[in-house]
C-alpha positions as CSV (number, residue, x, y, z in Angstrom):
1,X,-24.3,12.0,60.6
2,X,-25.1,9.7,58.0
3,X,-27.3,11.9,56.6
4,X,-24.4,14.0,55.7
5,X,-22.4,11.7,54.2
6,X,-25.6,10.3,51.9
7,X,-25.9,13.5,51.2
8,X,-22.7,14.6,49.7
9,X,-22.5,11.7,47.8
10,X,-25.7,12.6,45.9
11,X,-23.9,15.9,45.6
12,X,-21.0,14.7,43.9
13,X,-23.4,14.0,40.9
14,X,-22.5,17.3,39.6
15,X,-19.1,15.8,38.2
16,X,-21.1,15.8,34.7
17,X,-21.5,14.2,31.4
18,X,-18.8,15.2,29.0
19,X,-16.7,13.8,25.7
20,X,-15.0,11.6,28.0
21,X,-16.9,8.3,29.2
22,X,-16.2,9.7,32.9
23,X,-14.2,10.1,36.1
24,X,-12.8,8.5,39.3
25,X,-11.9,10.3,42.0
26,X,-11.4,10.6,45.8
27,X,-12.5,13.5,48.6
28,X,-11.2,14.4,51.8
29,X,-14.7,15.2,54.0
30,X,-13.9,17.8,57.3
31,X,-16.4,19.1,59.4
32,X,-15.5,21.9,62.2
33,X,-11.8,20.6,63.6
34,X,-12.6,16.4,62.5
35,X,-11.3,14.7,59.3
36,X,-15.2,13.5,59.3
37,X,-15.0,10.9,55.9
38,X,-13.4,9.6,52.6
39,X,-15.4,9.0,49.5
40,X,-14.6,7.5,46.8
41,X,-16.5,7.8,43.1
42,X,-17.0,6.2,40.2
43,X,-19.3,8.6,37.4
44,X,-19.8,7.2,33.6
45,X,-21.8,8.6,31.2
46,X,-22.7,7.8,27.9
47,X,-24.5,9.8,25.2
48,X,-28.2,7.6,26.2
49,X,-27.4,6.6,29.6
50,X,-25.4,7.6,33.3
51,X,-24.0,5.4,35.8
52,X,-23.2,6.7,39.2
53,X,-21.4,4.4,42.2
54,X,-19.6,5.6,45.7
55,X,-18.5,4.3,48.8
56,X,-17.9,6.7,51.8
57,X,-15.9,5.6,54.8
58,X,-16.2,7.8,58.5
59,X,-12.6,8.3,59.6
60,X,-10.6,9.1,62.3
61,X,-12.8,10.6,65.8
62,X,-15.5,10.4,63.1
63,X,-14.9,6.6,62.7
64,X,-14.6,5.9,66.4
65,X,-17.5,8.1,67.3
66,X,-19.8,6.0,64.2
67,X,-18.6,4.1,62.5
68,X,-20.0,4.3,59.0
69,X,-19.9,2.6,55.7
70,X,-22.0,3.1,52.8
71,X,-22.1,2.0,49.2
72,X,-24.8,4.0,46.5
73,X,-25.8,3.3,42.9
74,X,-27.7,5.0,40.2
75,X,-28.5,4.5,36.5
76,X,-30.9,5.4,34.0
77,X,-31.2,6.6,30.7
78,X,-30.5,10.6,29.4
79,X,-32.1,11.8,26.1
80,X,-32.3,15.3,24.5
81,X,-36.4,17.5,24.7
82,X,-37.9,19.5,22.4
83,X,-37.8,22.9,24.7
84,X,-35.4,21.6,27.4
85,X,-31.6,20.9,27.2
86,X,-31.2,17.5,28.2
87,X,-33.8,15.1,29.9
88,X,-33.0,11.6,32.1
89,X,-34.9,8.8,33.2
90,X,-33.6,6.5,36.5
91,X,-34.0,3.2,36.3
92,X,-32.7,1.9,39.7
93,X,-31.3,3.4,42.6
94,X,-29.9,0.7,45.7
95,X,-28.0,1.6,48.9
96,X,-26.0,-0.2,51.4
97,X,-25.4,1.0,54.5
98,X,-23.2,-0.7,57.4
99,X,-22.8,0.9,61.1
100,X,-22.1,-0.6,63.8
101,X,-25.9,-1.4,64.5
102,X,-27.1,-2.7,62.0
103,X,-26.9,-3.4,57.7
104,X,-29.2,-2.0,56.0
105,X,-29.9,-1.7,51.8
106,X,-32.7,0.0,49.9
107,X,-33.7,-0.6,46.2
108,X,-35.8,1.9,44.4
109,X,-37.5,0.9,41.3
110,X,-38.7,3.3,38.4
111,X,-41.6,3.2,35.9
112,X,-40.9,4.2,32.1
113,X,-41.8,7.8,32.8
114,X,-39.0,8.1,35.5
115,X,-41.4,7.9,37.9
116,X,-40.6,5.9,41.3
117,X,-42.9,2.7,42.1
118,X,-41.1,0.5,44.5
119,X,-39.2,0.2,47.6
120,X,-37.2,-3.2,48.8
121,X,-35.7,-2.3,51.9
122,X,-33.4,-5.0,54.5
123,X,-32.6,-4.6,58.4
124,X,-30.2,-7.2,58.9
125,X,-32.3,-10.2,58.4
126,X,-35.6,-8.7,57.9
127,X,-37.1,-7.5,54.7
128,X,-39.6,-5.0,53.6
129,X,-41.6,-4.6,50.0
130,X,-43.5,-1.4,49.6
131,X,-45.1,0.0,46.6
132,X,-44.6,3.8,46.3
133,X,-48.0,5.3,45.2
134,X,-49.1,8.9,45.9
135,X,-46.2,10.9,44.2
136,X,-47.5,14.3,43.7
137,X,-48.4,15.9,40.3
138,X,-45.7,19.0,40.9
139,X,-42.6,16.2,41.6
140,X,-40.6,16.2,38.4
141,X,-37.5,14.3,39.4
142,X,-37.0,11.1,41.3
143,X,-33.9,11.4,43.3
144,X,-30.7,14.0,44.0
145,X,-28.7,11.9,41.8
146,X,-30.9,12.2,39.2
147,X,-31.1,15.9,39.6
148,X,-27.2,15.9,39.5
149,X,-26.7,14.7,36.4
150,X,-29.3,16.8,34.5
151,X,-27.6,19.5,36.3
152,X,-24.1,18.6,34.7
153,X,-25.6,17.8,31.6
154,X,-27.3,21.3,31.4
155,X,-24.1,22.8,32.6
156,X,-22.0,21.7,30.1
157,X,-24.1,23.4,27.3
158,X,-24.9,26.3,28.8
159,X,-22.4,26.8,31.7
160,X,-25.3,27.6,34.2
161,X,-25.9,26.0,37.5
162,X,-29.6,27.0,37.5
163,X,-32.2,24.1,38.3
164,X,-34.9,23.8,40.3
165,X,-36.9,20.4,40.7
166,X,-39.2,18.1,44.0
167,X,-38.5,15.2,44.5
168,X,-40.9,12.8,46.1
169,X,-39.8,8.9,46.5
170,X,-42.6,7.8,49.0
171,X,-40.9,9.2,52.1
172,X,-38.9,12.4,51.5
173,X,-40.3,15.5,49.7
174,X,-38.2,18.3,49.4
175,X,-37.4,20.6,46.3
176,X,-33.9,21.3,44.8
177,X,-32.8,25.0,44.1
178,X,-29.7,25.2,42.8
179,X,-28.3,28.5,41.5
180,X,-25.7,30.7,39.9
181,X,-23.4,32.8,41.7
182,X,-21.1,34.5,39.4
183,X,-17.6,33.0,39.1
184,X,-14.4,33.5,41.2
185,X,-11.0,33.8,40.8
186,X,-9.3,32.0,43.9
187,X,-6.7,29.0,45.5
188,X,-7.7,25.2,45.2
189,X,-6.0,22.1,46.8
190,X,-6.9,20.1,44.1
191,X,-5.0,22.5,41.9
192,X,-2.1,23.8,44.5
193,X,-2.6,26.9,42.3
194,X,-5.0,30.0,41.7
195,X,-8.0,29.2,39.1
196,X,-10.4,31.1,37.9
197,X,-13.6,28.7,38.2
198,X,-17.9,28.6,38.4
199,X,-19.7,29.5,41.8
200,X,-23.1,27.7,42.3
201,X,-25.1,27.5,45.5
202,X,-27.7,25.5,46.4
203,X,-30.7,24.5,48.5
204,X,-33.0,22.2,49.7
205,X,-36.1,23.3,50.8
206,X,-37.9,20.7,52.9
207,X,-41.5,20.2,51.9
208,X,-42.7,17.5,54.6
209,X,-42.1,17.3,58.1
210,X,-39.2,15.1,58.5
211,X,-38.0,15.9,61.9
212,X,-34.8,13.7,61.7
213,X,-33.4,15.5,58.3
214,X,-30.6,18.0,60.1
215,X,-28.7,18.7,56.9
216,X,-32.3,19.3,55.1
217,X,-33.0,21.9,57.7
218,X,-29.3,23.5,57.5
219,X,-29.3,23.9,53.7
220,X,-32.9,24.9,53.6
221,X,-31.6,28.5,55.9
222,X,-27.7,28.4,54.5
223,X,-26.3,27.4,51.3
224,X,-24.3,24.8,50.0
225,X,-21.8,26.1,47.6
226,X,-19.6,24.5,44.9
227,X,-16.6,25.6,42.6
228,X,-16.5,23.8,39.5
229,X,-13.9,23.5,37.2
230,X,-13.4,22.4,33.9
231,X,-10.8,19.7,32.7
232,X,-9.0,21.2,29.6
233,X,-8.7,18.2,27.7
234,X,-11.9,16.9,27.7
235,X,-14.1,19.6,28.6
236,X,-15.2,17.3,31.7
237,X,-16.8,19.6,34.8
238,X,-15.7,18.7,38.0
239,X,-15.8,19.6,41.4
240,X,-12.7,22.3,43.0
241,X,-14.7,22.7,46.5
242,X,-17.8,22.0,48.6
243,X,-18.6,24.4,51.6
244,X,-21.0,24.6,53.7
245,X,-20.0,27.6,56.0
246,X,-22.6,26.9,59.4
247,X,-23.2,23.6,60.4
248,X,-24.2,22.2,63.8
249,X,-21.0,20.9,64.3
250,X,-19.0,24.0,62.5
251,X,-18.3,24.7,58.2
252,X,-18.6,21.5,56.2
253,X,-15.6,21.1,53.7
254,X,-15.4,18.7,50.8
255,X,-12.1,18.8,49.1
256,X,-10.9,16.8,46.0
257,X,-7.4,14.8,46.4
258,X,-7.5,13.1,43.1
259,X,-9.4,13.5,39.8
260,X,-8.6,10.6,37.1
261,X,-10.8,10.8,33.5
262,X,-12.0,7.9,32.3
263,X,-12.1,7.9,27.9
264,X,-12.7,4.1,27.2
């Protein structure tokens, strides 16, 4: 299941790049029947660079079944194309993970051109350096963080969801297709009201054969889809809802409980 939660927290990338410096905020994660997870982010963006940091927490069955911790972390830098809308570079991209196994953390290190180039992984106590060579020629983005954050960036100037991009960071390869689906006029938690907001849907589409990638293989057949609003005072996107409607366990929810803006 961690896979999930990983997941969703490269998801919540799409919170965006706005006038304010960024957002805070906290999700209620349900899958079938089970409160599965909490997460808890931190976004910042600035007009030449993005920051993006979470922590998820399994709870309740879902924290007795596995228990599950993880901490993720993103940066780079975000600078405007001649012929695109926006363009970003990462820079770094480090994990930690803690079940009830083992610890793990990953690093992931980036050339100038945004391409990746290194891997420092841990096991508890045991280490591993490996350089990441043999990214293919069609692989344009480096990570679904990454491709999160162009996303936003490209949404708030055009109010379009549409993107697509591979990723290859020396294990995974898989390409991103995320899409427009009209908008809707419907009830929110977050809100406790009606609000008329922007329907995207997206997919993966797996490109190697990674056997152990269940939510790569889900979202490949049946899409994810998001509700974004947008914050009247600063013009900030955010997220209203998360759904996946099949999963092998029943519909995947993500709902927003809080949604703070950060301006200095």
């Amino acid at each position: 299941m961690k896979k999930v939660f990983l997941f969703l927290l490269f998801l919540f990338g799409i919170y965006g790049r706005a006038y304010a410096k960024g957002f805070q905020q906290t999700l209620d994660v349900s899958i079938g029947i089970f409160d599965a997870a909490t997460i808890v982010l931190d976004y910042k963006a600035m007009p030449e660079e993005y920051k993006i940091s979470a922590e998820v927490k399994t709870a309740n069955f879902f924290d007795t079944l596995y228990p599950f911790i993880g901490r993720y972390s993103s940066k780079g830098s975000v600078f405007e194309t001649k012929g695109k809308v926006r363009d970003i570079l990462p820079e770094i991209y480090q994990t930690y993970t803690k079940s009830r196994s083992h610890v793990r953390t990953k690093t992931i290190l980036y050339n100038d051109d945004g391409y990746a180039y290194q891997r420092i992984s841990t096991k508890d106590e045991k280490k591993n350096v490996v350089p990441i060579t043999g990214v293919p020629q069609t692989a344009d983005a480096a990570d679904l963080q990454t491709i999160f954050a162009e996303l936003i960036g490209n949404f708030n100037q055009t109010r379009s969801c549409h993107l697509e991009r591979e990723v290859y960071d020396g294990k995974k390869h898989y390409k991103v297709i995320a899409q427009d689906q009209g908008s809707e006029n419907r009830y929110f938690d977050l809100l406790k009201r009606t609000e008329n907001s922007y329907k995207c849907s997206f997919y993966i589409e797996n490109l190697k054969d990674n056997n152990d990638n269940i939510l790569w293989d889900v979202s490949a057949e049946t899409p994810i889809y998001f509700w974004i609003g947008v914050e009247q005072m600063s013009k900030l996107p955010y997220v209203l809802e998360i759904r996946i409607d099949s999963t092998p366990l029943g519909a995947l929810k993500v709902i927003p409980t809080s949604l703070k803006i950060v301006k200095d």
